[in-house]
C-alpha positions as CSV (number, residue, x, y, z in Angstrom):
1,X,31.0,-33.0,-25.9
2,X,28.4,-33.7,-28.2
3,X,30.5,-35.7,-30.7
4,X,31.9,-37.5,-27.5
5,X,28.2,-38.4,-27.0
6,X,27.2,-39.7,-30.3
7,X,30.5,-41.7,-30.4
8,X,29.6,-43.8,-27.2
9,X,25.8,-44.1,-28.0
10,X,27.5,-45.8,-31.4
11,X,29.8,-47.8,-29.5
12,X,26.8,-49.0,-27.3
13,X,24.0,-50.2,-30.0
14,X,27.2,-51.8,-32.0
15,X,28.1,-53.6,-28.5
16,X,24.2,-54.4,-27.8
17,X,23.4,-55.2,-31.6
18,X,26.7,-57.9,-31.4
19,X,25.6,-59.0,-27.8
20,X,21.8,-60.2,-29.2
21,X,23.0,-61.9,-32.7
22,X,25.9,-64.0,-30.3
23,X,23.4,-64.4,-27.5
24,X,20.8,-66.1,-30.2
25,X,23.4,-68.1,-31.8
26,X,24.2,-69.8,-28.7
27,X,20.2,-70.4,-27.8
28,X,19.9,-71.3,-31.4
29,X,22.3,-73.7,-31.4
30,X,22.6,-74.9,-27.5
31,X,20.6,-78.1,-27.8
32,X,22.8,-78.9,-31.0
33,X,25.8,-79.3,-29.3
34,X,26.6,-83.1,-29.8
35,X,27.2,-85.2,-25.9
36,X,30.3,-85.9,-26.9
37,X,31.4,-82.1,-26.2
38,X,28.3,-81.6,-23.9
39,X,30.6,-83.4,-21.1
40,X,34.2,-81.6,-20.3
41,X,35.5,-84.5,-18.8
42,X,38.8,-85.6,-20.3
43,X,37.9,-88.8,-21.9
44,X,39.9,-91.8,-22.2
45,X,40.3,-93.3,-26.1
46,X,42.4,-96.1,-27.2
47,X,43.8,-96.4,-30.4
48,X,46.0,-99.3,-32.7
49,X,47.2,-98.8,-35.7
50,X,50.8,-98.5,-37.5
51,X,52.1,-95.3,-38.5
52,X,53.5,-96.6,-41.5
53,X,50.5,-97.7,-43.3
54,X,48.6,-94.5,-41.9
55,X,51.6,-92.4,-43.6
56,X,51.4,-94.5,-47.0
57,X,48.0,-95.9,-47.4
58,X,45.8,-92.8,-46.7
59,X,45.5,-89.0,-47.9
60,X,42.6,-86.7,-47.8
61,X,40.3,-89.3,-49.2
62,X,41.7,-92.6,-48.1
63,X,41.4,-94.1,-44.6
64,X,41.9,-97.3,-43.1
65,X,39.5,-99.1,-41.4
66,X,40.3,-99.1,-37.8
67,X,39.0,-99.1,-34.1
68,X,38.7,-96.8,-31.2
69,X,38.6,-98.1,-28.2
70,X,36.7,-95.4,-25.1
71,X,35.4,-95.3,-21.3
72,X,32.0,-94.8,-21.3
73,X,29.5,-92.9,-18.6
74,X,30.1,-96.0,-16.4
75,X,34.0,-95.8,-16.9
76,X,34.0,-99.3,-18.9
77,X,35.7,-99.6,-21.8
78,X,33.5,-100.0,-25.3
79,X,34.0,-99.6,-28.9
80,X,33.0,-98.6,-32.2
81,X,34.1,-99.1,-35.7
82,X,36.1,-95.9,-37.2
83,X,37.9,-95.0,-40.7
84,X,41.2,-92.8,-39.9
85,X,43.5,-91.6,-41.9
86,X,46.7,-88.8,-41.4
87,X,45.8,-85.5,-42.3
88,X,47.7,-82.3,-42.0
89,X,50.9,-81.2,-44.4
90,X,54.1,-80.4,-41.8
91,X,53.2,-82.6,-38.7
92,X,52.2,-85.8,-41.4
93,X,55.6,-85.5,-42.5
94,X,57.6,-84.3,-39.4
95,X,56.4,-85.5,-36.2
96,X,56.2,-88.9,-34.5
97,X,52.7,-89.0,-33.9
98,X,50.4,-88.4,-36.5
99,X,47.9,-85.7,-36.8
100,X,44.2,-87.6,-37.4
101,X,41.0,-87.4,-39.0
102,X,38.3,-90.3,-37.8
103,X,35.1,-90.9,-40.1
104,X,32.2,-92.6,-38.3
105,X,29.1,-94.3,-39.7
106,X,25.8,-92.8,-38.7
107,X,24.9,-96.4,-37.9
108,X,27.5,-97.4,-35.6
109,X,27.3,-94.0,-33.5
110,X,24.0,-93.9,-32.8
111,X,23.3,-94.6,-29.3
112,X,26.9,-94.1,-28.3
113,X,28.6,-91.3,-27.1
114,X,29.8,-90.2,-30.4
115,X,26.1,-90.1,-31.9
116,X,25.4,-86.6,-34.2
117,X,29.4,-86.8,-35.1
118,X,30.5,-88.0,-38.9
119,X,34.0,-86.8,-38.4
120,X,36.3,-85.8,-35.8
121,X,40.0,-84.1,-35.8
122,X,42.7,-85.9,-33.2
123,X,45.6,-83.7,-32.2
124,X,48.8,-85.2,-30.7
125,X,52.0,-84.3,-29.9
126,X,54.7,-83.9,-31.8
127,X,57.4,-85.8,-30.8
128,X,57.8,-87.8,-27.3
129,X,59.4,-85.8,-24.6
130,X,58.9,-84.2,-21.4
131,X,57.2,-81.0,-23.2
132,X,55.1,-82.6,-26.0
133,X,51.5,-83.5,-23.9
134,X,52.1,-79.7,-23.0
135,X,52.3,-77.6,-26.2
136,X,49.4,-79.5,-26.9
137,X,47.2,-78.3,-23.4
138,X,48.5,-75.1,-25.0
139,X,46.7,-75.4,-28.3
140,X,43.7,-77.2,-26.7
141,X,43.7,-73.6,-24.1
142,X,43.9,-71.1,-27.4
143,X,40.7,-73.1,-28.3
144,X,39.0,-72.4,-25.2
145,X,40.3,-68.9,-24.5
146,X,38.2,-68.1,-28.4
147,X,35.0,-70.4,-26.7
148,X,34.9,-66.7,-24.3
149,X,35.2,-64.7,-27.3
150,X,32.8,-65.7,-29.5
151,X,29.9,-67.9,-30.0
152,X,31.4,-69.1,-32.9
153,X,34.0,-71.5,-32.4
154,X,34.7,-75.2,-32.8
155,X,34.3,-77.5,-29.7
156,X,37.4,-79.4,-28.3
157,X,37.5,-82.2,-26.0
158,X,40.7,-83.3,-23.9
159,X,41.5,-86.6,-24.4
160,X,43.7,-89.5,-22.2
161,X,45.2,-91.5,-25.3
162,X,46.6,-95.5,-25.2
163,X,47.8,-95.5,-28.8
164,X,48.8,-98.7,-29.2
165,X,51.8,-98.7,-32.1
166,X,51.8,-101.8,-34.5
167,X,55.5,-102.4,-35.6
168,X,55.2,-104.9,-37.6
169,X,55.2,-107.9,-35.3
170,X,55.8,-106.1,-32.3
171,X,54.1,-103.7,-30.5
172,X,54.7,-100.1,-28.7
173,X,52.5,-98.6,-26.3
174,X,52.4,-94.7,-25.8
175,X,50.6,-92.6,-23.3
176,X,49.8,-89.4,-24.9
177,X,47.8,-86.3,-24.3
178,X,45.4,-85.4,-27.0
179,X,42.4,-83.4,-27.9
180,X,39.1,-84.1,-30.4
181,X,37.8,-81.1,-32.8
182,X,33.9,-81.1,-33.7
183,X,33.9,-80.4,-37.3
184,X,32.9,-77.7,-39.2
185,X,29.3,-79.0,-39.9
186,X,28.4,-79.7,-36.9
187,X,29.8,-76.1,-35.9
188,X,27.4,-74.9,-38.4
189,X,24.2,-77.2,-37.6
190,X,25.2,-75.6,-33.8
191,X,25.1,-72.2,-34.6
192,X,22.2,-72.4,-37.1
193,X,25.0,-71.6,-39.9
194,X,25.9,-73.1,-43.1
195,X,29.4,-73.3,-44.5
196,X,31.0,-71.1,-47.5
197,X,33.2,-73.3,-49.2
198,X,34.9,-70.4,-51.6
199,X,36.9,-67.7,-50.3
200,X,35.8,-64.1,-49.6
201,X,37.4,-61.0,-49.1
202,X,37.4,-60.1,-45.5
203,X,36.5,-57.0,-45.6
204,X,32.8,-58.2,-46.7
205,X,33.0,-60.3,-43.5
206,X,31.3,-58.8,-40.6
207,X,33.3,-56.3,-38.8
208,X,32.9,-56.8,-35.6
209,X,33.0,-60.6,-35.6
210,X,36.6,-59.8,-37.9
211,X,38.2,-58.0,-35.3
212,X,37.4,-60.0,-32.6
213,X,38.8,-62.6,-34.6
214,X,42.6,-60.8,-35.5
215,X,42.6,-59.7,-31.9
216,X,42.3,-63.1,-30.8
217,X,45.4,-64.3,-33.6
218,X,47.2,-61.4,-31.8
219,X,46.5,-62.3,-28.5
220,X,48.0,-66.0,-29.0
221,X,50.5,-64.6,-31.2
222,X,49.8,-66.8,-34.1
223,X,50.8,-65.6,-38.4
224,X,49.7,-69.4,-39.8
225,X,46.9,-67.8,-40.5
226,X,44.8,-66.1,-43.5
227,X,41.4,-65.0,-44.0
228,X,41.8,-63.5,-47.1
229,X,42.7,-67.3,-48.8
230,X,40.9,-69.1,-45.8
231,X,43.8,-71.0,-43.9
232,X,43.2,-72.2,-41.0
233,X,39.7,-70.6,-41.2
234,X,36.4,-71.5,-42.0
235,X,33.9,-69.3,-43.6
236,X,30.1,-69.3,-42.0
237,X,27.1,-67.7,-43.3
238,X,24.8,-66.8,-40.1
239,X,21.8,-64.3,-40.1
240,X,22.7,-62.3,-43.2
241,X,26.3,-62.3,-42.3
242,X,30.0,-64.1,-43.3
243,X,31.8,-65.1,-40.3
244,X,35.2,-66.4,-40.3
245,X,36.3,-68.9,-38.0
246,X,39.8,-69.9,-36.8
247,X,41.1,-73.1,-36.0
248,X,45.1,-75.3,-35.3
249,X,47.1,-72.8,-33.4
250,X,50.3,-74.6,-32.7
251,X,52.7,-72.2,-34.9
252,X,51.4,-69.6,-32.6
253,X,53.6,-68.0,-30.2
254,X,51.6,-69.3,-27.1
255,X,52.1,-72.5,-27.5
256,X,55.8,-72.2,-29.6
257,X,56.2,-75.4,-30.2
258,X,60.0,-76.4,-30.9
259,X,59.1,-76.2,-34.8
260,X,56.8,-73.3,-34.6
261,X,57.7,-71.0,-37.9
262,X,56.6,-67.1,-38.1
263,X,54.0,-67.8,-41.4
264,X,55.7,-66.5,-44.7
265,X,51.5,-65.3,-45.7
266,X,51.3,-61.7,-46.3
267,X,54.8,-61.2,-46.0
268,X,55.1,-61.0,-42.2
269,X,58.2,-61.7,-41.5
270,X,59.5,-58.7,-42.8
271,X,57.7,-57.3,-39.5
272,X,58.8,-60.0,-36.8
273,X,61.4,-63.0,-36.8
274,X,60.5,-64.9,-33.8
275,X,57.2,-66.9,-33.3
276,X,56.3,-65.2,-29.7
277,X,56.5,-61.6,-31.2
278,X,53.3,-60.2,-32.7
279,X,51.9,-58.8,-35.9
280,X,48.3,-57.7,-36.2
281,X,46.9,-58.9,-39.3
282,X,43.6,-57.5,-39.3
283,X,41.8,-55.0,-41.8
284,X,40.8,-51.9,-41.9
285,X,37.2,-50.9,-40.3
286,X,35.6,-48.4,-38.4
287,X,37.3,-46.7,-35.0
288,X,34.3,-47.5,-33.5
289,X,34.3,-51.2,-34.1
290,X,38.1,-51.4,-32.7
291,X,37.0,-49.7,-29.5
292,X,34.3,-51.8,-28.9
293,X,35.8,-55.1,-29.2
294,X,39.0,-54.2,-27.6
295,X,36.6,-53.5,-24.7
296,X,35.1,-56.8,-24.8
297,X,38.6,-58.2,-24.1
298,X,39.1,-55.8,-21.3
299,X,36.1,-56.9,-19.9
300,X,36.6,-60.8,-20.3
301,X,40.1,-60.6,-18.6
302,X,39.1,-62.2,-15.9
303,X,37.1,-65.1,-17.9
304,X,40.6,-65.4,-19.9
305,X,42.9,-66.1,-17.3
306,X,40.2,-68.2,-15.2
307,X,40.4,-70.3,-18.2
308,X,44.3,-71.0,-18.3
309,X,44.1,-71.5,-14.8
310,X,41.6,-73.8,-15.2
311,X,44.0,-76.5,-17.0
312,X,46.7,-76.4,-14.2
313,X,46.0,-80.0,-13.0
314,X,47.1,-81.0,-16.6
315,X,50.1,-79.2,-17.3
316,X,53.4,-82.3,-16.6
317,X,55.7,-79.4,-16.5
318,X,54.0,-76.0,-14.3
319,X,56.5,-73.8,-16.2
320,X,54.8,-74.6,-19.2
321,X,51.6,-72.7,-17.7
322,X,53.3,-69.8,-16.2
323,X,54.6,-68.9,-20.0
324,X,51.3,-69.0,-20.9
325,X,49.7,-67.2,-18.4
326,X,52.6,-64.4,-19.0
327,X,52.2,-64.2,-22.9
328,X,48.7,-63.7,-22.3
329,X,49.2,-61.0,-19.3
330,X,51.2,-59.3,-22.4
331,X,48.6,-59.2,-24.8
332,X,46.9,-57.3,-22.3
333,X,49.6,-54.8,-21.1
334,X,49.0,-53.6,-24.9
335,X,45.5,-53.7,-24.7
336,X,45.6,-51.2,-21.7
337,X,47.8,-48.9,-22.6
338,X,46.4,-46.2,-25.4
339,X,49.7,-45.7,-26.8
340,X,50.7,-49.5,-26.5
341,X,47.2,-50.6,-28.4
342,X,47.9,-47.5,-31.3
343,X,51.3,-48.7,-32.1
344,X,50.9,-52.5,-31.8
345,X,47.2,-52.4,-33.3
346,X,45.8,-49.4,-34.7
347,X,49.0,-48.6,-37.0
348,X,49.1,-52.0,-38.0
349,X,45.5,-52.3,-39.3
350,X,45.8,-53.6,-43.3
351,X,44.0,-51.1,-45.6
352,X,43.8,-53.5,-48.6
């Protein structure tokens, strides 16, 4: 009884201690939050440019000067000058649309809607078809479902976009659903943080934030993932401590896109062979710390799914939502079941 005791007076000042550092991240680093991801409106952009030349004229250091085209508060349509360029490694070679990054000059933001932004990710579909604006509400959701998590996350923003394809001398309009990523320092000037540009071993990252963090790449199903080499994370250093944060989830098996892969890193496909399966990638740490945050999921069930129902209105095909709201009701089918949570989790913790 008494070692019953101490363990819950453990799991309560580890739950408190996390609850204060999140709760003065967020007052730290509320008024930094830039107004272009204050407001949760979907916004409508415009866009012109040809594929082509984005494909051969621009890498990770190369844009091309370019427009955007947006509806401001009074839903008229401005402007501002932008650099672009295609950025990502499969979708840059494989899909119709093309993942972006936009560069804006301090100058020509200020005083517009995009002021305290330098740069700014653009996903898009992959390919045209009835699904594509879908798996991307999907990715833009596994976003927001980590905004309940954890105070440390990137900001998205939906986005209406009129891309407006230059073909040479003719043209090609598109209709496309999108999304706009804060990047990583303004995630950091938010949250009072600065970045880590190296890679550390996760087990010097803080535990509790950690595990929160693999629970949430097993809730969505997603492998692409590493935060031993830092893909698809970014490291943070906030208030003594190394927090990793995740980011593009669209090989993970809630949104299974049509070329979703299970990631060859760490050798998990030796575990699973199918995308929508799971395989818990997180390290080894106190029992204590895997109790706690598993109950911080339990407790923001309702949060979770209130948050994928949110999005219904957007969703072109409502099956698309149901999947989602059913791979997440999964997740938690484990998380509520001792033995489920020890098999699926607990004997799947990495020791090294």
């Amino acid at each position: 009884m008494k070692s019953q005791a101490t363990f819950i007076l453990l799991l309560l000042n580890l739950y408190f201690g996390h609850f204060l550092l999140a709760q003065e991240a967020i007052s730290a680093g509320s008024t930094e939050t830039t107004v272009l991801f204050k407001d949760q409106e979907e916004l409508s952009i415009r866009l012109k440019f040809s594929t082509k030349n984005l494909r051969t004229q621009t890498n990770d250091s190369t844009y091309i000067t370019s427009k955007l085209w947006y509806k401001d508060a009074q839903k008229l349509w401005d402007s501002i000058d932008i650099k672009l360029r295609a950025r990502g490694n499969f979708r840059r070679n494989n899909c119709y649309y093309v993942p972006l990054r936009i560069k804006l000059k301090k100058s020509d933001a200020k005083g517009t809607l995009f002021q305290g932004n330098k740069k700014l990710k653009v996903v898009l579909p992959c390919l045209e078809g009835r699904n594509g604006n879908d798996y991307v509400l999907k990715e833009y959701l596994a976003y927001k479902l980590y905004e309940v998590i954890s105070p440390y996350h990137f900001k998205t923003r939906l986005v209406n976009l009129e891309f407006i394809e230059e073909r040479g001398q003719r043209i090609k309009e598109h209709q496309v659903q999108g999304f706009l990523i804060e990047d990583i320092d303004n995630v950091a000037e938010r949250v009072n943080g600065k970045q880590i540009k190296r890679a550390i071993h996760p087990l010097q990252h803080d535990a509790i934030f950690a595990v929160e963090n693999a629970f949430f790449e097993y809730m969505i199903g997603n492998t692409d993932y590493s935060t031993r080499v830092q893909h698809n994370q970014r490291l943070l250093f906030i208030d003594d401590k190394i927090i990793s944060v995740p980011y593009d989830f669209d090989m993970s098996g809630l949104v299974n896109t049509h070329y979703a892969t299970v990631s060859n890193i760490q050798n998990i496909p030796a575990q699973i062979d199918q995308v929508t399966q799971r395989a818990y990638k997180g390290y080894m740490r106190d029992e204590e710390v895997f109790q706690m945050v598993r109950q911080t999921y339990l407790d923001q069930k309702e949060r979770i799914f209130a948050t994928i129902d949110s999005l219904k209105t957007y969703f072109r095909n409502p099956d698309q939502l149901t999947i989602a709201r059913e791979y997440i009701t999964s997740f938690y089918k484990i998380l509520e079941d001792d033995k489920k949570f020890e098999r699926n989790i607990i004997n799947r913790i990495r020791v090294k």
